[in-house]
N, C-alpha and C positions, 0 to 999 in steps of 0.2 A: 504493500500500500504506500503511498505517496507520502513523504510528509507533511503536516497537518501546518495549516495557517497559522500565522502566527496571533497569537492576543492584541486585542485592538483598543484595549483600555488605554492605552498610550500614545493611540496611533494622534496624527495632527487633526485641528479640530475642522480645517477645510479643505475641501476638494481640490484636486489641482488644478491650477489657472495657466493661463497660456504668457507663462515667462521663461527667459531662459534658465536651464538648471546652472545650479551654481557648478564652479571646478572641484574638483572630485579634491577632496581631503586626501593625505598622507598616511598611508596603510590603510585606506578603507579596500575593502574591495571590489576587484574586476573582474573580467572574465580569462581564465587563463588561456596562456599562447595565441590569442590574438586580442590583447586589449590595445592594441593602435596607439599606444603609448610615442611611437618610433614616425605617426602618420599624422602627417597637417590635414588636419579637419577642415572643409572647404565650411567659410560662414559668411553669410549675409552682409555685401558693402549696401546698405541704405544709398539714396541719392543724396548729392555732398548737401549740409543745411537744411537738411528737409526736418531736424528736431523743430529749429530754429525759426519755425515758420507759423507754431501758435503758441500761445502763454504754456506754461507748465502748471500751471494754477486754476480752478475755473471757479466761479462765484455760483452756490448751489443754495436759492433758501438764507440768503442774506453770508453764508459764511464760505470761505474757499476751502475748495477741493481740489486734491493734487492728483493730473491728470493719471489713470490706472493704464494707459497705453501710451505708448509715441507713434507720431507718423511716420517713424521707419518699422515700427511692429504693425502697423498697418501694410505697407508696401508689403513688408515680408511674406503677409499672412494673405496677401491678393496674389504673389506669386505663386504659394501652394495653392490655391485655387485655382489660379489660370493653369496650371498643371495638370491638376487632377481634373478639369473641365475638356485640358484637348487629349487626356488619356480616352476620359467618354464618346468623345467624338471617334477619336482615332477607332475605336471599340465597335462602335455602332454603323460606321461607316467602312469595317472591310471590305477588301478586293479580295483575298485570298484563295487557295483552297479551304471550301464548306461542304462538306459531304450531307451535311444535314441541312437546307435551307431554315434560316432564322430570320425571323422581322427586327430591324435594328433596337427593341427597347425587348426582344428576347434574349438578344446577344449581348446587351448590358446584362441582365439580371444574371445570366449564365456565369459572368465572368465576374461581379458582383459575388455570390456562393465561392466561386474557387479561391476569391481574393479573402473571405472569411477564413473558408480554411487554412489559407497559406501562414494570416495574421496570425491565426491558433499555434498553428505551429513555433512562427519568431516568436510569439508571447510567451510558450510554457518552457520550446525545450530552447532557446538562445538565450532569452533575456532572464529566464525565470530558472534554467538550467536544474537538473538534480530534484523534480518533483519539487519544484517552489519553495526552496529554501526560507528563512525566516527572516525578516526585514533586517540588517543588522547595519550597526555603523550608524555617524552621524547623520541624520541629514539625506536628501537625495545623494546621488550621485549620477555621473555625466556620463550620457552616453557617448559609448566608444565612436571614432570613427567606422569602424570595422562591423558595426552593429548598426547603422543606420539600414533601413530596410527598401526593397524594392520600392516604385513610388504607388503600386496598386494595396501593398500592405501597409504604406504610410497612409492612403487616403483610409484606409479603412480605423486603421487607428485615432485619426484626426475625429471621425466620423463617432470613434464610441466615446470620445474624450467629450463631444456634444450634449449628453447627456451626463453630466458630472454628478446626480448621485448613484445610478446604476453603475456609472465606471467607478468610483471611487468602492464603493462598497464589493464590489466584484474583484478590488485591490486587492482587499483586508478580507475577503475572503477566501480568497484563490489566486490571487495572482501576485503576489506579493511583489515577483519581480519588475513589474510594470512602477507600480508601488515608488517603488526605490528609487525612479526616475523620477521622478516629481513631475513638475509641470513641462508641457511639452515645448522640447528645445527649439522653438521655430526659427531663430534666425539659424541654428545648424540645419535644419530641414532647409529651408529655404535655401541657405548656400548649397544643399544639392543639387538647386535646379537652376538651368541657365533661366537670368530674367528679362531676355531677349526672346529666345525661342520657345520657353517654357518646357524645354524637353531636359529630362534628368543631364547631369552631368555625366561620362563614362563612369561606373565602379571600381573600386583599385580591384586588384587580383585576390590580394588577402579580404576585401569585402566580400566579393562572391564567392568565394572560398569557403568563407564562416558560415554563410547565409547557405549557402549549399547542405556544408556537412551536418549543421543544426537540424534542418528543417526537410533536408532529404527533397529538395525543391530545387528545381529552377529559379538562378535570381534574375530572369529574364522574365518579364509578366506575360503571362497567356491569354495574346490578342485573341487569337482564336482559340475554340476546341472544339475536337471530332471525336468520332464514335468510338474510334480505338483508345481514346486517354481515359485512364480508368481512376478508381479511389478505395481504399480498403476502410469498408465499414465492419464492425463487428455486430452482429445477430443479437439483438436486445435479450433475446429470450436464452439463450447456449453459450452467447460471447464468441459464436467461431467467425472470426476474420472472412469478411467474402469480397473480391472481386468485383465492382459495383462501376459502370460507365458514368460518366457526368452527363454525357448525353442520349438518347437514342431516340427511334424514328419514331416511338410509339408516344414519346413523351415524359418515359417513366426513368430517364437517370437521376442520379445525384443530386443535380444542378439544376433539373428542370420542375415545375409546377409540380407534376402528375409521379413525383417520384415513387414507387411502391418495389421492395426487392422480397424474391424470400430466399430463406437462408439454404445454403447447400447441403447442410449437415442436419438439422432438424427440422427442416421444409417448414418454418412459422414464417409467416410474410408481417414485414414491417413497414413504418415509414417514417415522415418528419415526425407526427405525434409518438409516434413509438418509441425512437430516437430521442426526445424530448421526456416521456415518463422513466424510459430507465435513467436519465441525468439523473430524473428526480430522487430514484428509490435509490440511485447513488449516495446522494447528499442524506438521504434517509439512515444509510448503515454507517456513512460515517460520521453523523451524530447520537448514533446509540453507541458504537464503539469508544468515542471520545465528546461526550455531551459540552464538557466545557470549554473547548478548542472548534468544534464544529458549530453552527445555526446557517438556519434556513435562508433563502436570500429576503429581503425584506423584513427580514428583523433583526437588524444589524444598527440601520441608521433611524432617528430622529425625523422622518418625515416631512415636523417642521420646518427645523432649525436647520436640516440637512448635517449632523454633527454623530460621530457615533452613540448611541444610547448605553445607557448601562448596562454593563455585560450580563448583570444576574436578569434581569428583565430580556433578555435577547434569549437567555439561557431556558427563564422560564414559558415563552410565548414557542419557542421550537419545541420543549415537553410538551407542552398543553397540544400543540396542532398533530405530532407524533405520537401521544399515548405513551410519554416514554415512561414507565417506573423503574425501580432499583429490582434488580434480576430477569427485566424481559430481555429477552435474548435475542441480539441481533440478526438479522436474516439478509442474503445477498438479493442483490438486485433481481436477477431474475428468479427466487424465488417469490418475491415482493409483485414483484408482475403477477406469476401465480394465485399470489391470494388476494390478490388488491384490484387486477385488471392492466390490460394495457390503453387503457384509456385515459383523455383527461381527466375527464366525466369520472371515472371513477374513483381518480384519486382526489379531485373537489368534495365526494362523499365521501371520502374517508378523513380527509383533514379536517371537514364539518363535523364529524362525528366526534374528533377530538377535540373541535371545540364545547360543542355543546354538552357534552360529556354524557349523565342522565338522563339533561334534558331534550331526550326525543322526542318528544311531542309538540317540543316550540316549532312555529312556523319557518323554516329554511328561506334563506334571502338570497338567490344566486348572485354569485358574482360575476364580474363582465368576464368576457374571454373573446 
C-alpha cells in the first residue's frame, strides 16, 4: 500500500495562489539524479517598464491596497494562455493521418482525457515520487528545470489549480507532492514558451528524459490518436490489468463518451462510473485501515472559510458517512463493490444510511449528481 498523506493540522491556512515559488532552501529536498541543479531555467523577461506603468497601490473603500498582481504576471499568464489556446486549435484543426474520423471538439475532448492521464502520471510518480511521500522541509520548494512538464500537462495543471479548494484539498490528501510546490511558478512556465510564436521552447534532453522515465510517456503531446494506441486499465471488480484502446469505431474506448470495457479474466464489464466507485471503496479501506491519517474528500476543508477544519471533526464526519466502529474489519475494494454495488446510486444509499444511522424512516433528500 502506498504511503499515507501526511497530517494537515499544520498544513498553510490558504490555497495556493499564482506567485512564483520561492528558491529552494539548502538541504531541502529534490529529486534525485536529475534535479537540474547544473541547468538554467528559461524564465519570463516581462516587456522592459511595463511594472512601471500603474501605481502599486490602489484606493479600495477609502483605504489603499497593495496591488496582488503586476502587469508582467499578467503578460506572463496571457502567454500560457495564448499557448494552451493555439495547442486547441492546432488539436482540433489536424491534417494528419485519422483512421477514425472525428469532429474537431471530439478531437479536443479525446486529447483532453489523454492529457489527464498523462498529468496523473507527472503528478504521483515524478513530482510526488515513492507513493506520495510526506510534505517535508521548509516551505515550498522550486520546481526543477528538468521537471517542468509537456505544455498539454501544464494546461491541465493550470486548469485544476482553477478551482483552489478541490486542488488544494486533493494536496493534503493525496498529492502531497504537488503540495510542496506551492503556488504555481508562472513566470518559469511562461519562460517555457516563446512569447512571439507561442509555441513551447525545445526540451533539454535531460527534461524529456525525466518526463519519459517517470511517466513511461511521451514528452511529445499526442496531437493525434488512433485505434492502435492503447491504455492499461485494471478490472474494478478482479484488478487484472486489461489492454483498453483510447479510441474505436464503435465509440466505446478510453477517451471516448460511450467508453464501456469488460474485463478479460473475469468477463465483469465496467466503465467511467465503475472506474469512479472503486476510487471510492479505495479511499473507503484506507480509512478503516488508518482512520486518523485517511478522510473522505470533502471533509477535509472548511467550506466556508476555505481553510482546513479540525482534524477530529474530519475524522469524525468520515466515521459517521462509513459506519466505521472499533473492530469492523476492513474489506478490499472489490469486495466492497460486492456488497455495496457498482453503482453511484448505491453507494449514495449507503453513505445515507451512515448518516442517518437508526433513523430510517426520516425522509431521504437526494443529493445532486
Amino acid at each position: 500500500m502506498a504511503a499515507p498523506p501526511p497530517s494537515y493540522t499544520n498544513a498553510p491556512a490558504e490555497a495556493p495562489a499564482y506567485t512564483a515559488a520561492p528558491a529552494v532552501a539548502a538541504g531541502s529536498d529534490a529529486l534525485p539524479g536529475y534535479d537540474g541543479s547544473n541547468v538554467q531555467a528559461n524564465v519570463f523577461v516581462p516587456s522592459q517598464g511595463i511594472d512601471d506603468m500603474l501605481p502599486n497601490h490602489f484606493k479600495v473603500s477609502n483605504q489603499y491596497v497593495k496591488a496582488q498582481v503586476t502587469p508582467s504576471d499578467l503578460q506572463a499568464h496571457l502567454v500560457l494562455l495564448g499557448a494552451f489556446h493555439r495547442l486547441r486549435e492546432e488539436v482540433r484543426t489536424f491534417k494528419g493521418r485519422a483512421d477514425i474520423p472525428m469532429e474537431p471538439d471530439e478531437r479536443w475532448a479525446v486529447f483532453l482525457q489523454r492529457a489527464v492521464y498523462r498529468f496523473q502520471k507527472w503528478a504521483v510518480r515524478m513530482i510526488g515520487r515513492d507513493g506520495q511521500e510526506e510534505v517535508r522541509g521548509e516551505g515550498p520548494r522550486v520546481l526543477a528545470p528538468d521537471e517542468v512538464p509537456p505544455l498539454d500537462v501544464l494546461m491541465v495543471w493550470h486548469t485544476y489549480m482553477l478551482n483552489p479548494r478541490t486542488y488544494y484539498e486533493d494536496c493534503l490528501r493525496k498529492l502531497p507532492g504537488l503540495l510542496r510546490l506551492g503556488s504555481l511558478p508562472l513566470m518559469q512556465l511562461a519562460g517555457s514558451i516563446d512569447s512571439d510564436t507561442l509555441l513551447p521552447h525545445p526540451p533539454s534532453e535531460r527534461q524529456v528524459a525525466a518526463f519519459t522515465a517517470f511517466t513511461n510517456q511521451p514528452f511529445e503531446c499526442p496531437l493525434n490518436t488512433t485505434s492502435d494506441e492503447t491504455v492499461r486499465i485494471r478490472c474494478p471488480d478482479c484488478s487484472q490489468p486489461n489492454t483498453v484502446p483510447w479510441i474505436t469505431y464503435k465509440g466505446d474506448g478510453f477517451a471516448q463518451r460511450g467508453f464501456e470495457c469488460m474485463c478479460n479474466k473475469c468477463q465483469f464489464k465496467f466503465n467511467r462510473e465503475t472506474l469512479g466507485v472503486r476510487k471510492f471503496y479505495e479511499d473507503m479501506e484506507k480509512c478503516f485501515v488508518k482512520p486518523a491519517r485517511y478522510f473522505l474528500a470533502n471533509t477535509v476543508l472548511d467550506y466556508h472559510a476555505g481553510t482546513p477544519a479540525d482534524v477530529l471533526w474530519s475524522q469524525a464526519l468520515t466515521a459517521t458517512v462509513l459506519d466505521l466502529r472499533p473492530g469492523k474489519a476492513p474489506a478490499p475494494a472489490q469486495i466492497r463493490g460486492k456488497q455495496i454495488g457498482w453503482t453511484m446510486e448505491a453507494v449514495e444509499s449507503y453513505c445515507r444510511i451512515g448518516m442517518l444511522g437508526q433513523r430510517g424512516n426520516r425522509t431521504w433528500i437526494a443529493t445532486p449528481r
